[in-house]
N, C-alpha and C positions, 0 to 999 in steps of 0.2 A: 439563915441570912436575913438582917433585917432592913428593908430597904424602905423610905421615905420616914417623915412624922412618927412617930410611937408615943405620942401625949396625945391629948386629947381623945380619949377613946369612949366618947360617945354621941350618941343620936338624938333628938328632940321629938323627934316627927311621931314614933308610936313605939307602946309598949302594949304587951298581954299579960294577962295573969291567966288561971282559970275560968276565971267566971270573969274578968272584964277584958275589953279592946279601949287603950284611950291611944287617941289621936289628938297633936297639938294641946291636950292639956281635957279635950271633953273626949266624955264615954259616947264608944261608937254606936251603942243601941241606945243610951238613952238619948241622946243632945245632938246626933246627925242622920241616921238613918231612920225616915222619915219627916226629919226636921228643915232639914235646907236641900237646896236643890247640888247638883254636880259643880254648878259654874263655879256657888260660893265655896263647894267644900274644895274644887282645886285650887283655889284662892287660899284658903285657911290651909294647905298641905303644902303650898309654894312658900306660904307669906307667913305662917306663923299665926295668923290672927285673919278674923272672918273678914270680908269686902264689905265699906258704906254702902251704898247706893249706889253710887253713881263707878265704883269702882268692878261691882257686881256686871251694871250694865252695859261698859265697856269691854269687860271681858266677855260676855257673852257676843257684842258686835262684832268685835274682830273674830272671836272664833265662827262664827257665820260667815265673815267675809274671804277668810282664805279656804275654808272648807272645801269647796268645790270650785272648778274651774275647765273642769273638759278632761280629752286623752291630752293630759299633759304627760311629762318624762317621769314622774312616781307612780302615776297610774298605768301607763304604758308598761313599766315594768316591774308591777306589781302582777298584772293581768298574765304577761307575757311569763311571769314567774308560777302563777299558780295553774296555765295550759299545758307546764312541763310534766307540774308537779302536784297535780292535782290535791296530795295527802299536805300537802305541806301550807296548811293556811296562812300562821303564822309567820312563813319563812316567807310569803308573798306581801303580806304588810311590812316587815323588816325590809325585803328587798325595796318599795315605796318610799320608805322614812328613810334608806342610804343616801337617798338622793336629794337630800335636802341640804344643800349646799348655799354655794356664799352667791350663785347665780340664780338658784330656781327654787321658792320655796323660802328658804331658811336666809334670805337678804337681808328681812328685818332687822335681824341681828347683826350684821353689817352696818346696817344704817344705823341702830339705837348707838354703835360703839361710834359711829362717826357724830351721827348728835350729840353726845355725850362727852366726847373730845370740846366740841365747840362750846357747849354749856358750861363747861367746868372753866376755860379761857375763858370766854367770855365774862366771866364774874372781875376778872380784874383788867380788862380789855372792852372795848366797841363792839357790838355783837359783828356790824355791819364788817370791819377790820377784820376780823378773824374769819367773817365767813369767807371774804375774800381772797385771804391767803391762804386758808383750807382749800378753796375750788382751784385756783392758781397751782398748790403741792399735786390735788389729783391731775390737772392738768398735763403737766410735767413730766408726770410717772403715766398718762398715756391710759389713765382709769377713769372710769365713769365715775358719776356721781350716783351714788347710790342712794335708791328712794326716787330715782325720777326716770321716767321714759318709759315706755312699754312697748316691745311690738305689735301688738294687737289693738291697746286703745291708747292709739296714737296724740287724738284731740283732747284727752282726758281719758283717769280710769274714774268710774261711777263707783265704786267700789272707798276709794280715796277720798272723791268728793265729799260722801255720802258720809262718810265718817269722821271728816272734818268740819262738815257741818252739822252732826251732832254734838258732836265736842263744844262748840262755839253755842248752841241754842241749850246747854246741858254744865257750860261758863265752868271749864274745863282748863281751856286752853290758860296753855302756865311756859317754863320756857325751852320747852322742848319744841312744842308747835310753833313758837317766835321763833327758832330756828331755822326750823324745816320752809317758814314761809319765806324766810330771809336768804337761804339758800337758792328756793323759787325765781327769788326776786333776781338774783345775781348770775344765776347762770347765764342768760341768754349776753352777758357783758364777757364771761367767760371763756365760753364754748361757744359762740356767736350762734345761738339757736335754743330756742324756748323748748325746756322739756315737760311735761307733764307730773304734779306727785302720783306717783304710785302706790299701791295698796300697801306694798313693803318702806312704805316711806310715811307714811298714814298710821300704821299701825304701833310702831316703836314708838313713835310723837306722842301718841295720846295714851299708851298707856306705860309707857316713863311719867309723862303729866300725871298719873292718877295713881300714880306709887308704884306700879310693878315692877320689880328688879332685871337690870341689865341683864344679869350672867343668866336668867331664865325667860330671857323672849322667845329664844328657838325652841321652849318648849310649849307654844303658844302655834307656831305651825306646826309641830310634827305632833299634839294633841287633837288639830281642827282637821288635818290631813290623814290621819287615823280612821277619823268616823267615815271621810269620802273613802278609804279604800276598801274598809269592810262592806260599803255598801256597792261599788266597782266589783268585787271579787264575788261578792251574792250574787251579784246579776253576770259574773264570770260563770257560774257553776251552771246557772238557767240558760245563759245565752252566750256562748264562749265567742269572744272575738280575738284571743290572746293571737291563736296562731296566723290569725288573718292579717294582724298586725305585723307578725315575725315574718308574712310572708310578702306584706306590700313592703318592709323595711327593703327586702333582699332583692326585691323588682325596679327599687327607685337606687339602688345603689350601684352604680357599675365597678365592674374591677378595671384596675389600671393597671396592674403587676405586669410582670415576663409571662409569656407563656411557654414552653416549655416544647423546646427546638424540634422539628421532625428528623 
């Protein structure tokens, strides 16, 4: 039974022979392995072709930036995965990167497809017209705006900041980040209250700006979220908190149900 596409039946990314590995078009021993660092070669594996400079250094910032964050809900239950299952490393990373969703983690990608909407109108529209009738639709539908607010850094995320202002000292900024600021600008007329951008609002902006592709920014968190849980689940095997965790869940949660008549 033949089901989707049956043309196209090939790959770009790598081939082997015997004696060679090429990747994107160079040999893996002689032209990358020792040659370039990771950041540039997931660049040259996403994109086809190596990182400038400043595209190199971008991807490195944000994969710093979302890397870590505390017992958030992939690390929670990553941890709480491999206290079950101690054999199962792998299956406690996976269990992490499930949870990267359109709420926690994997937003970015959220936000680049809502940037992305406004940028592409906006070429034959008012930036300022569009962003307002984009927050107006989410409005309506009773949705955030995504890329802004955080519960934890409420006055600002440092995280955001920090990387909006490298963008701007590094003259980056193109019109993704004209968005994202114009957004900024409009919500508090919208939603009558100022939100902050957030690191997932931050992130998609500047590196849309500096060529990375839309359909692979979630792989932009669940690569920089990878490194924190390998290193979460190391210090799971030394110093387990997994069950502590399964066990304040089950202390702060009360049952509400029927109980079951005498």
């Amino acid at each position: 039974m033949r089901i989707g596409k049956q043309d196209n039946a090939y790959t770009s990314i790598c081939t082997s022979t015997a004696e060679n590995i090429t990747v994107r078009g160079y040999d893996l021993c002689d032209d990358i392995i020792g040659e370039i660092d990771f950041t540039a070669y997931f660049w040259l594996l996403v994109c086809g072709k190596l990182p400038d400079e400043n595209q190199k250094y971008f991807a490195n910032v944000v994969l710093a930036s979302i890397a870590e964050h505390g017992l958030v809900p992939s690390v929670v239950a990553a941890r709480m995965t491999l206290a079950a299952a101690p054999e199962a490393f792998q299956g406690a990373v996976s269990a992490g990167l499930n949870g990267c969703g359109s709420v926690v983690l994997g937003s970015a990608e959220v936000t680049g497809r809502f940037l992305s909407e406004i940028v592409n109108e906006a070429q034959t529209d008012d930036l300022e017209k569009v962003v307002h009738k984009a927050l107006l639709q989410l409005k309506e539908q009773s949705r955030r705006a995504p890329g802004f607010g955080h519960p934890l850094h409420s006055s600002g995320d440092p995280r955001a900041n920090l990387i909006l202002k490298l963008a701007k000292e590094k003259q980056v900024e193109g019109p993704y980040i004209e968005a994202l600021y114009e957004i900024h600008k409009l919500i508090p007329s919208v939603f009558g209250k100022s939100l902050p951008i957030n690191v997932n609002g931050a992130i998609p902006a500047v590196m849309l700006d500096v060529g990375f592709p839309l359909s692979a920014l979630k792989g932009i968190s669940l690569l920089a979220r990878t490194a924190s849980l390998v290193a979460h689940l190391e210090e799971e095997n030394r110093n387990p908190i997994g069950f502590i965790l399964s066990g304040k869940a089950a202390e702060h949660i009360q049952y509400n149900g029927q109980l079951k008549k005498p």
